[in-house]
C-alpha positions in Angstrom: 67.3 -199.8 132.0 67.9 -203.5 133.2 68.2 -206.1 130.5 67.6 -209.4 132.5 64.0 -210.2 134.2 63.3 -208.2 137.4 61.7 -211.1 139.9 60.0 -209.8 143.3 61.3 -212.8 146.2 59.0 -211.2 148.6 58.7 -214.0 151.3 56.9 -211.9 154.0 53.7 -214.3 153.4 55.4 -217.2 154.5 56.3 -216.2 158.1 53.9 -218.7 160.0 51.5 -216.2 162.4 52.9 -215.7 166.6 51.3 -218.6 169.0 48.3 -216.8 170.2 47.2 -215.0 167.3 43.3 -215.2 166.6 42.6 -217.1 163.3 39.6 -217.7 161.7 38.9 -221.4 163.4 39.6 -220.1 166.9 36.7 -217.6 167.0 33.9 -220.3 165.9 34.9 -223.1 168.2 31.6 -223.8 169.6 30.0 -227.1 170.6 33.2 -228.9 170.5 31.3 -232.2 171.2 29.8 -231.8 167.6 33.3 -231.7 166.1 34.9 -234.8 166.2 38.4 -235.6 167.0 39.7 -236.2 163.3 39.2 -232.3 162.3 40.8 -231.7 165.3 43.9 -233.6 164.4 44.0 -233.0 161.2 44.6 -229.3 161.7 46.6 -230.0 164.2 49.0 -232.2 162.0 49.1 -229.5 159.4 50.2 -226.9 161.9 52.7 -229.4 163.5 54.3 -229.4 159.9 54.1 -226.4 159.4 56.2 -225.6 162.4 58.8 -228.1 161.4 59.0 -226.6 158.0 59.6 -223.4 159.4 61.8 -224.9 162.6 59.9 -223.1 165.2 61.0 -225.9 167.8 63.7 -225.0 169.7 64.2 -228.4 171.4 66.1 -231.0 169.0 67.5 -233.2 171.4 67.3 -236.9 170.7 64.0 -237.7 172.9 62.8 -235.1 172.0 63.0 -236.1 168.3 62.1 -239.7 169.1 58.5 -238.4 170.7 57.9 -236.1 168.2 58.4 -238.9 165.7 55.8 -241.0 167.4 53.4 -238.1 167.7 53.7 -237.6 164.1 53.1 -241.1 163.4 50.0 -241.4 165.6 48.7 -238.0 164.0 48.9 -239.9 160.0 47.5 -243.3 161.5 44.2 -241.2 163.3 44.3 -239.2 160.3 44.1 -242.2 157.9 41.9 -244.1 160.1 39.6 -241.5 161.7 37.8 -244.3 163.7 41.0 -244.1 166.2 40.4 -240.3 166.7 36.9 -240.4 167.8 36.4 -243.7 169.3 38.7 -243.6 172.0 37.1 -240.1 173.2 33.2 -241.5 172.1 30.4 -239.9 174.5 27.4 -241.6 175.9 25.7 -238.4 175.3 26.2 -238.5 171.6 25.0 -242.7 171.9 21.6 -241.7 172.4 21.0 -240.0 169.2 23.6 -242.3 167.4 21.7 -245.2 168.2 18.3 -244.2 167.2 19.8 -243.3 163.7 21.1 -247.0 163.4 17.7 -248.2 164.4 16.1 -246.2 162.5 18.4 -246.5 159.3 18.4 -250.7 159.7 14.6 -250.7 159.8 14.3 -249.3 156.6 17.5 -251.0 155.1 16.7 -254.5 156.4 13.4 -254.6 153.7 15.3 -252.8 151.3 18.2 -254.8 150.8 16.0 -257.7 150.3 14.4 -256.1 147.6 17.5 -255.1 146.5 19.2 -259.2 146.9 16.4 -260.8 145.4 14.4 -258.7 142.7 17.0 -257.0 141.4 20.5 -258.4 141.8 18.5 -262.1 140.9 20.3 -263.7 143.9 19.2 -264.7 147.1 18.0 -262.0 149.7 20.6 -262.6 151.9 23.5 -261.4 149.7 21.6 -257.8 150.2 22.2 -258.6 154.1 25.3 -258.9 154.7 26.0 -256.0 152.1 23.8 -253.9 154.2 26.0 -254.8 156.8 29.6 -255.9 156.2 30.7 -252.9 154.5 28.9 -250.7 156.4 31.3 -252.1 159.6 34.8 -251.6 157.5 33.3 -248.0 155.8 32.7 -246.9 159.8 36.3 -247.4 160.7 38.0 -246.0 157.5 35.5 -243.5 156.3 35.7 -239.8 156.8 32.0 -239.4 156.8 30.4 -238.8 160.0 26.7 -239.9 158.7 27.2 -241.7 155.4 25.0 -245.3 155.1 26.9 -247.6 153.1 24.7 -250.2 152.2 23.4 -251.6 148.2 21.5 -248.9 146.1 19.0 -249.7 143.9 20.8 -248.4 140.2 24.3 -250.2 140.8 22.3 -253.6 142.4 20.0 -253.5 138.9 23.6 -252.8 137.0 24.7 -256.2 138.7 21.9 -258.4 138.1 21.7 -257.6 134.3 25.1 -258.9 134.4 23.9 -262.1 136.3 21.2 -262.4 133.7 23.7 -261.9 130.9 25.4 -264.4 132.1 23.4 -267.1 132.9 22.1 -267.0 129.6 25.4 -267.9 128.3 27.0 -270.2 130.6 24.2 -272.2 132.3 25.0 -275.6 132.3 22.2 -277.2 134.5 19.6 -275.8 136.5 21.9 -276.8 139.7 24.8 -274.2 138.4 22.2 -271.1 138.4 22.8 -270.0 142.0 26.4 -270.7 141.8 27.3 -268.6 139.0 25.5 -266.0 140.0 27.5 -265.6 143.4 30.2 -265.9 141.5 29.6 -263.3 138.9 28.4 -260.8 142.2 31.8 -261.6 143.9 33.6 -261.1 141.2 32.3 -257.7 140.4 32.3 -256.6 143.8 35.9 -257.9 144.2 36.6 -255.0 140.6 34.6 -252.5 142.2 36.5 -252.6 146.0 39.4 -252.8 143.8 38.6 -249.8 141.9 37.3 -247.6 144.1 40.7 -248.2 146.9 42.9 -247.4 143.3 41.4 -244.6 142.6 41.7 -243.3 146.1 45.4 -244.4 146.7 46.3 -242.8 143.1 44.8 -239.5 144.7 42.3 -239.2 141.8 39.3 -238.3 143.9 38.7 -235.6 141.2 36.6 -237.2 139.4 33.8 -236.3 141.2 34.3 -232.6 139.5 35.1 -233.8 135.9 31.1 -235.4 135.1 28.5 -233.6 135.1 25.3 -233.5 136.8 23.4 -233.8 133.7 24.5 -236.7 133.3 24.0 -238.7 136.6 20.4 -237.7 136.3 19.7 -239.1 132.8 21.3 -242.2 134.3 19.3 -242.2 137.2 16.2 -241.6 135.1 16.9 -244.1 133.2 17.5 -246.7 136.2 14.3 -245.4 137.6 12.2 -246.1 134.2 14.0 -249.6 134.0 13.4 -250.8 137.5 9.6 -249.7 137.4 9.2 -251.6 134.5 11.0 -254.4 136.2 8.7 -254.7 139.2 5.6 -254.1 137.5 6.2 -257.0 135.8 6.4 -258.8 139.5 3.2 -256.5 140.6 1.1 -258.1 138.1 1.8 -261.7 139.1 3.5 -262.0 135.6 6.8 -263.5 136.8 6.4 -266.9 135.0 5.4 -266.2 132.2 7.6 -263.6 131.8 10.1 -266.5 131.6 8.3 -268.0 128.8 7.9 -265.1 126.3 11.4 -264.1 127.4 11.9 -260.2 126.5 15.1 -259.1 126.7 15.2 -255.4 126.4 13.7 -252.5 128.6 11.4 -252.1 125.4 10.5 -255.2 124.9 9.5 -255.7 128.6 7.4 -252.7 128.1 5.0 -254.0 125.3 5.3 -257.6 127.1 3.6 -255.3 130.1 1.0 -253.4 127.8 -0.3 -256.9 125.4 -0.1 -258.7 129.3 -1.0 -256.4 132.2 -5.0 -256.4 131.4 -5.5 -260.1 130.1 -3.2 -262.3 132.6 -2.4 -260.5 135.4 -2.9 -262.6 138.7 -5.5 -260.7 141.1 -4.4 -261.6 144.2 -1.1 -260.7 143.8 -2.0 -257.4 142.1 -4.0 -256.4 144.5 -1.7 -256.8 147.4 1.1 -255.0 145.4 -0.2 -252.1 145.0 -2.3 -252.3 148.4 1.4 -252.2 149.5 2.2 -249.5 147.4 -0.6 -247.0 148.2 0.1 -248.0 152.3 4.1 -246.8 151.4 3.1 -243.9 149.9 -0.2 -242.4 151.6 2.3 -243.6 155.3 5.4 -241.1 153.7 3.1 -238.8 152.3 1.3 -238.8 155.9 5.0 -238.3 157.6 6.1 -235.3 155.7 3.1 -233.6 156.4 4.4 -233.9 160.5 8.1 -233.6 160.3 7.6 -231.6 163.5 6.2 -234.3 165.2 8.5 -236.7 166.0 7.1 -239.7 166.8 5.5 -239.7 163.4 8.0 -238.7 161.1 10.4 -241.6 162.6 7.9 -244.8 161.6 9.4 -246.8 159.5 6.6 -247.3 157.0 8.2 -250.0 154.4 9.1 -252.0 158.3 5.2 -251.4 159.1 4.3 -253.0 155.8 6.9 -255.8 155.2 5.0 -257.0 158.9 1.7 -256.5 158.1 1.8 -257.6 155.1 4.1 -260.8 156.3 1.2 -261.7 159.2 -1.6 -261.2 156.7 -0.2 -263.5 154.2 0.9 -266.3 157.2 -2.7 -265.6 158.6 -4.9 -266.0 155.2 -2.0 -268.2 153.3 -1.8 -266.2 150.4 0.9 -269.1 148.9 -1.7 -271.3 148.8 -3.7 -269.0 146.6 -0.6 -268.0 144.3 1.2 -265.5 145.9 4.9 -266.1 145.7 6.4 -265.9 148.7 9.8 -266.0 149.9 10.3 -269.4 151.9 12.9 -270.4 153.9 16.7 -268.8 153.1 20.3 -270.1 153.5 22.0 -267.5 155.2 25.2 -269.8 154.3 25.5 -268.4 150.5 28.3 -270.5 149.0 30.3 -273.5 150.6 31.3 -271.8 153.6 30.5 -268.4 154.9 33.9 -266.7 154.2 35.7 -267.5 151.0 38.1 -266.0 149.3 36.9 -264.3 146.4 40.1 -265.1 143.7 39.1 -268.6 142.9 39.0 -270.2 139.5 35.0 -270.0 139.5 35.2 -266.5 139.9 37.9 -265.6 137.9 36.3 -267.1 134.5 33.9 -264.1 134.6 36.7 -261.4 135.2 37.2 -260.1 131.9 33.4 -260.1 130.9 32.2 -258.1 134.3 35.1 -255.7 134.1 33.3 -252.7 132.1 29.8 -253.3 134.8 32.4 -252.9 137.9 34.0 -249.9 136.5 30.9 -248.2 135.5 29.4 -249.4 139.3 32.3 -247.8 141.2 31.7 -244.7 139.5 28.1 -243.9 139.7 28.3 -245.2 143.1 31.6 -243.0 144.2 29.7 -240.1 142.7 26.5 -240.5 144.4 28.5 -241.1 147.9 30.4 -238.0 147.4 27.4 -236.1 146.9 25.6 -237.3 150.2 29.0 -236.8 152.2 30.0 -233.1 151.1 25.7 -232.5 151.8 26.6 -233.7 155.2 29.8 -232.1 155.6 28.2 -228.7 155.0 25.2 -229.3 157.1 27.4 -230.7 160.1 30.4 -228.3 159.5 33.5 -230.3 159.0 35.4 -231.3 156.1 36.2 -234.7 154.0 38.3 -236.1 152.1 37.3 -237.5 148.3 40.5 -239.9 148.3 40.1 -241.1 151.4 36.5 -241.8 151.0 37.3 -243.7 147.9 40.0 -245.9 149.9 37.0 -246.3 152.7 34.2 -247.5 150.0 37.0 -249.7 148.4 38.1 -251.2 151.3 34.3 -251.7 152.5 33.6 -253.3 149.1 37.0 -255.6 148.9 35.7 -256.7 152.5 32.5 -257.4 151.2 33.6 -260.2 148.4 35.2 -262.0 150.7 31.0 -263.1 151.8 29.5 -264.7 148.7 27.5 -263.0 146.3 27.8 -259.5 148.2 26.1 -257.2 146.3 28.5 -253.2 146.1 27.7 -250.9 148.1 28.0 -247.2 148.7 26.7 -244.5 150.3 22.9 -243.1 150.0 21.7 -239.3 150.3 18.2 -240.4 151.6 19.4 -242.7 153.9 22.5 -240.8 154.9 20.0 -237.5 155.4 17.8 -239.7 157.5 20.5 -241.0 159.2 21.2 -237.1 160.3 18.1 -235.9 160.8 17.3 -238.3 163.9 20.4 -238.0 165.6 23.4 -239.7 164.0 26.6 -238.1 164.7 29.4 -240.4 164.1 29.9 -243.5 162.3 28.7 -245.3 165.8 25.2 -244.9 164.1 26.3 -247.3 161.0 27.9 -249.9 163.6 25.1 -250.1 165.4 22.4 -250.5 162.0 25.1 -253.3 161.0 25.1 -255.0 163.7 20.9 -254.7 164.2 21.2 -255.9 160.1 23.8 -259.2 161.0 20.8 -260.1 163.9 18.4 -260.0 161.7 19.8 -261.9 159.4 21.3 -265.0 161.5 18.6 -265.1 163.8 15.2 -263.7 162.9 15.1 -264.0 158.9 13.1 -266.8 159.2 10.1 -264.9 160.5 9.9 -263.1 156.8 9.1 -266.6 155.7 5.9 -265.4 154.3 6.7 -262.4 153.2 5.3 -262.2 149.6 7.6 -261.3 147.2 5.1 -258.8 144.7 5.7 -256.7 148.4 9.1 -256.3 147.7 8.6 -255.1 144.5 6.2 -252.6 145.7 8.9 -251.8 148.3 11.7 -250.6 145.3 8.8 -249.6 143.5 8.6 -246.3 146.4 12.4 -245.8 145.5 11.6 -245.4 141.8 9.4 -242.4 143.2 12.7 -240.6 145.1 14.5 -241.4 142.1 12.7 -239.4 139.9 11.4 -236.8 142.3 14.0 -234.3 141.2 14.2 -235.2 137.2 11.5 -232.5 136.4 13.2 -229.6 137.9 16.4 -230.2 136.8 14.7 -230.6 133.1 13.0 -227.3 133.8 16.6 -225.6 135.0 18.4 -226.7 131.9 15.3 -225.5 129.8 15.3 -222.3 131.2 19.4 -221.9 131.7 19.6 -222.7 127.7 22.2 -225.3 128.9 21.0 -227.4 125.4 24.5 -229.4 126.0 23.4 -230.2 129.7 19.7 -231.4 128.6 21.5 -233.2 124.7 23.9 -235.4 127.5 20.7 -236.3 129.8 18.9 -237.5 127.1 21.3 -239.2 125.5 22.1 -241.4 128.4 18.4 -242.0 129.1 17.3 -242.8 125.8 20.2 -245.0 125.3 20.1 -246.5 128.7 15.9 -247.3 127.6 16.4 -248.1 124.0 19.6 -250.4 124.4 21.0 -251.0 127.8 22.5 -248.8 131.0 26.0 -249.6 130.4 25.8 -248.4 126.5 23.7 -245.3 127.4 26.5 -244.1 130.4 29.6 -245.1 128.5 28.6 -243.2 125.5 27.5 -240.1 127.7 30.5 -240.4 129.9 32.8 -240.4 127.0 31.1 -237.4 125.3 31.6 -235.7 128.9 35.2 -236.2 128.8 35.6 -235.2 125.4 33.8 -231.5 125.9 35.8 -231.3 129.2 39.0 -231.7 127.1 37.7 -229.6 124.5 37.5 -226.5 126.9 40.3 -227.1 128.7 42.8 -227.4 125.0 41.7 -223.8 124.6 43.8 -221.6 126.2 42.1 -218.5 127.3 43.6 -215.7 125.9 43.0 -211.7 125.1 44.2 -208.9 123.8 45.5 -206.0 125.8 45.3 -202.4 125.1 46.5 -198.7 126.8 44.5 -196.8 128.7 44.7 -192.9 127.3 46.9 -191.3 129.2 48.0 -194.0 131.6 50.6 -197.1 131.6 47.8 -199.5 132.7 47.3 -202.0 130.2 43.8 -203.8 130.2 41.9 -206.4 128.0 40.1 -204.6 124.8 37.1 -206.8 125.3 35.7 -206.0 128.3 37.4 -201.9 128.5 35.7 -199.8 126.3 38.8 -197.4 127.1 41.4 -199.5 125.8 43.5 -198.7 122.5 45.4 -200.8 121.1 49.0 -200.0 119.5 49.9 -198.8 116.7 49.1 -201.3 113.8 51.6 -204.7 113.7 52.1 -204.7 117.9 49.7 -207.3 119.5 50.0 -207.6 123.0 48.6 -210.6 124.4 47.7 -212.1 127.3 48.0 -215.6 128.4 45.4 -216.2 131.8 46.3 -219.5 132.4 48.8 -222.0 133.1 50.8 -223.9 129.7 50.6 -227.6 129.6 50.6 -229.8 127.0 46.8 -230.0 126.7 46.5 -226.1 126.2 49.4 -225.5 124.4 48.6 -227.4 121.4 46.0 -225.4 119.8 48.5 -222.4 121.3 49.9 -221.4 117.3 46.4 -221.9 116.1 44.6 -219.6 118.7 47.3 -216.8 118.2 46.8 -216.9 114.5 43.3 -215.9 114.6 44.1 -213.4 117.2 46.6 -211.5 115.0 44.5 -212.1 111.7 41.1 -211.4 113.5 41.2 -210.0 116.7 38.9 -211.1 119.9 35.5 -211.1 117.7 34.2 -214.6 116.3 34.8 -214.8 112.8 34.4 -218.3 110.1 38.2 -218.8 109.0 36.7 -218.5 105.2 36.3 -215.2 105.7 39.3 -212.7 104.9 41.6 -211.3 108.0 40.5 -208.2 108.9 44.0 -207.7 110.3 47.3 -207.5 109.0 49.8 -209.3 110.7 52.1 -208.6 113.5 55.4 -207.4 113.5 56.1 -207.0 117.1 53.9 -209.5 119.8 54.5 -209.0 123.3 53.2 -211.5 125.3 51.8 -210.7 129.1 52.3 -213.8 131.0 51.5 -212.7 134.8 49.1 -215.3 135.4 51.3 -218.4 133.9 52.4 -220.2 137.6 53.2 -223.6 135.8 55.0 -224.6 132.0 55.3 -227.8 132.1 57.7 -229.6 129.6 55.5 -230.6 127.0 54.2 -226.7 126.7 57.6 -225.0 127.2 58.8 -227.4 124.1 55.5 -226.0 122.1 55.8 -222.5 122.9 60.1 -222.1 122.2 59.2 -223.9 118.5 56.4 -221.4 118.6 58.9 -218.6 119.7 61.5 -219.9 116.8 58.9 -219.8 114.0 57.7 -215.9 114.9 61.3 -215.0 114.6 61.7 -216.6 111.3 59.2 -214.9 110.3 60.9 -211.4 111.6 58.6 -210.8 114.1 59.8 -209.0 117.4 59.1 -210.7 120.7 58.7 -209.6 124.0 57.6 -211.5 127.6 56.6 -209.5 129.8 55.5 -210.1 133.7 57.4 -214.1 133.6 57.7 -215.3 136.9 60.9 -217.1 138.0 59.2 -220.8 137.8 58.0 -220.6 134.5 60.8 -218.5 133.4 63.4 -221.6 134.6 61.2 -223.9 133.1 61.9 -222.0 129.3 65.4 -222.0 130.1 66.0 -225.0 130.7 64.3 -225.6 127.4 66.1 -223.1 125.3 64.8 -220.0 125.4 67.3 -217.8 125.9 68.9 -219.8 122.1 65.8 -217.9 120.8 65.5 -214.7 122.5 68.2 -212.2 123.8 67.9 -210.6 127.3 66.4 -207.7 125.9 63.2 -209.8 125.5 62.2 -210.4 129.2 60.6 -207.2 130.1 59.5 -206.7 134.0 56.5 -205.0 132.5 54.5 -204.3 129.2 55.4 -200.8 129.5 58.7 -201.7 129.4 58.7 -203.6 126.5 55.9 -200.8 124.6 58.9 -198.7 125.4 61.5 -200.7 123.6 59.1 -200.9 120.9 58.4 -197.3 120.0 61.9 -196.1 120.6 62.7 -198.9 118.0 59.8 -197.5 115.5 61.2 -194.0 115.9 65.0 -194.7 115.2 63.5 -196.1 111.4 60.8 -193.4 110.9 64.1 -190.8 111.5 66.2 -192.9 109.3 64.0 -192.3 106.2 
């Protein structure tokens, strides 16, 4: 029998497949014109090297090597900008449906982001603009995305303008400094957040998306829902000044200003014209759903339909002159000059305090922009790319703060499911809602002069609807699932998000996340083996009825995942209870129901990876079994792993005897050992 570790080097499943073979890809090529160019070369750069690795060229002379050089290069430029891959090969026949999607998209974005500017954000309505805009131009170019909107979202733009009101509180100096600072403070945040988001991306840690739950994101969302109704009821009623007066400051407190308020001074006019609005929003979507099939009336752009109406019936009756706030005439010039660069001394004084708001921003918004791509990606069939999506929204976003008081943006599900459903196939549809957005904005905003403003906060007012359309189901799944931790972490972020603020209520959620992630992943999963009669297979006791263990002493155990140093620390501690208690949950007060072992073998088949931290762990843990007189056995090591204990100093521990190809190998050792005593005595 061999002493040293047996190792199969079987490399037949790395010999690349002959030209021609049919693969999987090959047999579902159909409608090529809905698969853009990018897919296309990015499987073609991975089986170009894949044939260098494997030097299937037979032609190395020097031009030959200088072209495929250049190829290469021009395959990672398309593939990091995929805008070069498909807009060089664009169709007209795809512009049709590409540029009803932008039309369509801008119509509803254009009202939205001045809702979004104005109401929440607490800055002029042409900051939500050019964020509906600007970024949406540099996402089209770098993203990976075929019909992601990048534009403001209502959660991250209320997240912002807390901020703003923080702020001002604190460092208003005169009533001329209040629009000033709070471009600046926008800026700056939107500066942390681009800045963010492209590090995150460039440090490949597009993960994250995996790592917080669900849960989670819709207590948040709740939450923001709850908050912005609040907010814009307040604006319904006509209540704005005097709103200033009493001054509430939190979400409760706003709440009971509405309830002693609402009934007593509410303005008429304006209240009825709110939510006139808001009835016409949702009776016109409510109307649309109902005819999906029909075309022509699911496409109407109901909050477009009542930003005009309502616009020509307050310029028509002059509802200003009554008391309805309207929204005047607006600078599209923000700050001093249209373009300036955003690392300036009056920016940079709010750094430190807006850090924490930009890093929350840039991951709610990352996550909700994940979630509409990979719903697109599925329904449209082609794949993306989580880091390079986050180097696209930080790039859009670092563009962005070169304008003024642009508000962060990301992508939407609604509007980037809209955006699909009429026709939008490539990021041609987001160019052309840009540019329909920068029109707008330079050269018609100045029909929305008498817009009134209690319309925009009937307009956010229908988002709070689509924010919370989904909270009751998910409430019920949890409920029924018994997921108690899933439906503890969405209340706790939207009570604390209510009760105190959004930033408290996510952090402490967020951290709480992390922590039960870690917690789960420091346990390394582990389980006992035992013989089946008669056989030398060797399963786990739990879940085979059939399985025996050995004789009393031998534990076999076996290790299903990698070692690192996360896992490996709780490694002594989770073996311990093993050999005292075996694989049924049991309080450590009570008394082992095991004796201890004598002889552990451990089956290590599914360890790929050690990495230094755990091999260090697992040789002290090794050293201290021996001590103890304990035999050891590893059993099924692969040749990785196995180098990896080497090199930290294994074999100074355990002789070559130890390493067993199998566990039948090493039960054999064993009992031939056990028999030698018994015949002794």
């Amino acid at each position: 029998m061999s002493h040293t570790p047996i190792y199969n080097h079987d490399t037949s499943h790395l010999i690349a497949p002959p030209l021609g073979t049919a693969t999987p890809s090959t047999s579902s090529i159909v409608g090529m014109d809905a698969v853009s160019n990018s897919d296309i070369g990015e499987r073609t750069a991975l089986l170009d090297a894949e044939q260098d690795h494997y030097g299937t060229s037979a032609d190395t002379g020097p031009a030959t090597a200088e072209m495929s050089k250049k190829s290469t290069l021009l395959k990672r430029v398309k593939y990091y900008i995929p805008s070069l891959s498909w807009m060089p090969n664009y169709s007209l026949s795809l512009f049709g449906g590409d540029f009803l999607a932008g039309v369509t998209v801008a119509s509803m974005l254009i009202p939205q982001s001045v809702s979004y500017g104005s109401a929440l954000a607490k800055l002029s309505p042409v900051t939500g603009l050019f964020s509906a805009s600007i970024p949406g131009i540099v996402y089209a170019l770098l993203g990976s995305s075929r019909q992601l909107n990048v534009a403001p979202e209502a959660a991250l733009s209320l997240l912002l303008g807390q901020a703003v009101s923080e702020i001002r509180h604190e460092y208003l100096d005169s009533p001329d400094d209040d629009a000033g600072i709070g471009l600046s403070v926008a800026t700056i945040i939107t500066l942390q957040v681009g800045l963010i988001s492209f590090l995150l991306g460039f440090f490949r840690l597009g993960f994250i998306d995996v790592v917080l739950s669900r849960a989670l994101l819709r207590g948040f969302i709740a939450a923001v829902a709850i908050i912005i109704m609040i907010e814009q009821l307040i604006s319904m009623f006509g209540l704005t000044a005097l709103v200033h007066t009493v001054d509430p400051e939190t979400t409760l407190q706003k709440f009971l200003f509405l309830m002693e308020y609402a009934f007593t001074h509410a303005h008429a006019l304006t209240t009825t014209v709110s939510f006139g609005a808001l009835f016409a929003l949702v009776a016109m979507r409510s109307i649309k759903n109902r005819f999906k099939n029909t075309w022509w009336i699911y496409r109407i752009p109901e909050v477009l339909v009542v930003v005009i109406l309502s616009t020509v019936m307050s310029s028509q009756l002059r509802w200003d002159k009554d008391g309805i706030q309207i929204m005047g005439h607006v600078d599209v010039q923000t700050g001093n000059s249209f373009l300036e660069f955003p690392l300036r001394a009056a920016n940079l004084r709010f750094l430190q305090r807006t850090t924490s708001v930009a890093g929350l921003i840039a991951v709610v918004g990352f996550l909700d922009s994940i979630v509409a791509a990979k719903q697109n990606a599925a329904r449209f069939g082609y794949s993306i790319s989580p880091n390079r999506e986050l180097v696209a929204l930080g790039a859009a976003n670092l563009a962005g703060s070169f304008i003024p008081g642009t508000l962060p943006a990301y992508g939407s599900i609604t509007r980037s499911r809209i955006n699909g459903d009429v026709g939008g196939r490539t990021q041609m549809a987001s160019l052309v809602c840009s540019t329909i957005i920068l029109l707008v904005t330079f050269f018609l905003l100045h029909w929305l002069y008498y817009l009134p403003k209690c319309v925009l906060a009937s307009i956010i007012g229908l988002v709070v609807f689509s924010l919370l359309a989904e909270t009751p189901h998910d409430v019920l799944y949890y409920w029924n699932m018994g997921a108690w931790v899933d439906l503890t972490l969405m209340s706790l972020t939207f009570f604390l998000s209510i009760l105190w603020n959004i930033e408290v209520g996510v952090i402490t959620s967020l951290v709480i996340s992390l922590l039960l992630v870690v917690h789960r992943s420091s346990k390394p999963r582990m389980t006992i083996l035992g013989r089946i009669p008669g056989t030398d297979r060797w399963k786990p006791v739990k879940d085979d009825p059939e399985a025996e263990e050995p004789t009393e002493g031998t534990l076999i155990v076996r290790i299903r995942e990698n070692l690192d140093f996360a896992n490996t620390a709780q490694l002594k501690e989770r073996l311990r209870r093993l050999e005292l208690y075996g694989i049924h949950k049991t309080h450590p007060s009570e008394e082992p129901r095991r004796q201890e072992a004598n002889v552990l073998v451990f089956h290590m088949a599914d360890v790929d990876r050690v990495d230094a931290s755990a091999a260090q762990i697992f040789c002290e843990l090794l050293e201290e079994y021996k001590s103890r007189g304990v035999g050891l056995f590893i059993a099924h090591l692969r040749p990785k792993p196995y180098k990896t204990l080497v090199k930290a100093g294994i074999t100074d521990i355990l002789t070559a005897d130890a390493f067993r190809e199998t566990v039948a190998d090493a039960m054999t050792i064993v009992e031939a050992s056990r028999m030698t005593r018994e015949a002794r005595f």
